[in-house]
C-alpha positions, 0 to 999 in steps of 0.5 A: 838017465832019468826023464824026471826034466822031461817030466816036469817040462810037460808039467810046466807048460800046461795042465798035465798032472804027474801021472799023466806026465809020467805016462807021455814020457814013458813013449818017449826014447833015450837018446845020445848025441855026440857032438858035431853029430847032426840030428837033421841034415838040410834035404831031409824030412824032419822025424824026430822030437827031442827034449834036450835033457843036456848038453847044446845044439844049434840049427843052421842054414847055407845063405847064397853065397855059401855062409853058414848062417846060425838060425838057433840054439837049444840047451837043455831043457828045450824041444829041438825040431825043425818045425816046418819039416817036421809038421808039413812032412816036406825036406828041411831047409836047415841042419841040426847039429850038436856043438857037444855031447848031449842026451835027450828024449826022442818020439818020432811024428807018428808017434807024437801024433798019436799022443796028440789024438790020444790025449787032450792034456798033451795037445794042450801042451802041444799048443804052448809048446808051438806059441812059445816058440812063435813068439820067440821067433817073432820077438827074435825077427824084430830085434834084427830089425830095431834094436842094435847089434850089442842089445841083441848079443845083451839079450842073447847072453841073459836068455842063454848065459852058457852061450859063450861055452858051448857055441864058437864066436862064429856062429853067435855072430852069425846068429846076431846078424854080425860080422865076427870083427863086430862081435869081437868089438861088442865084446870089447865094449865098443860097438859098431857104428 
């Protein structure tokens, strides 16, 4: 496995030459995921930064009454973390499982720290990697609150196309904030009232 895609992610998301790209990834580790495995385990402090190199992951958390609840999906090419572990240093609320094989590039906080102290260019990358994934979650938070449920599973399947492969109905349900006998009827062409 080579980490040409992580490369290039460090490429895409600032001004990070390809030597310098070169030089950060070559901190980062591989790693393979079986899948069902869990990358993060609600209790835990969150340690691990992974670039997904492929396959697909989804994050969730136990509502209070017992239900799994989809908080997030990670394909390939996308960093997968739980953010709030991860930089407070504090027990996650969520899991991080894989939903199938995947391989990836790992660093761990300490190690990422001391990339973000040591270069500039990789804290600037830092930085948009971090407002990218606000605004996806501020922009995911008002979509539960103002658009319809079908216009939400729409979006979903345009952002993330191999969705309906790799995720059960289940957890894309739970994601949409929907019963799986709504999706079911989104699907079909006939949303809920």
């Amino acid at each position: 496995m080579t980490n040409e895609k992580l490369t290039q992610f460090f490429q895409s998301m600032g001004p990070i030459s390809a030597g310098q790209a070169a030089d950060i990834a070559s901190v980062f580790v591989p790693k393979a995921i079986g899948k069902h495995e869990f990358l993060l385990q609600a209790g835990r402090v969150s340690d691990e930064y992974l670039f997904l190199d492929s396959g697909f992951v989804r994050a969730f958390a136990y509502d209070t009454n017992g239900h799994d609840v989809t908080t997030g999906f990670y394909a390939s090419g996308q960093v997968v973390f739980e953010v709030a572990s991860f930089f407070n240093r504090t027990p996650s609320q969520e899991y991080i499982q894989a939903l199938t094989d995947c391989t990836g590039w790992a660093i761990t906080h300490q190690q990422l720290n001391a990339l973000f102290h040591a270069r500039p260019e990789f804290r600037e990358f830092g930085r948009a990697v971090l407002v990218r994934g606000y605004a996806a979650l501020k922009s995911r938070m008002l979509a539960l609150i103002t658009e319809p449920a079908a216009a939400r599973y729409a979006s979903l399947l345009r952002a993330s196309p191999e969705i309906l492969q790799h995720a059960p109905l289940k957890t894309i349900a739970s994601y949409l904030g929907v019963t799986d006998t709504s999706l079911s009827r989104i699907r079909k062409g006939n949303p809920p009232k």
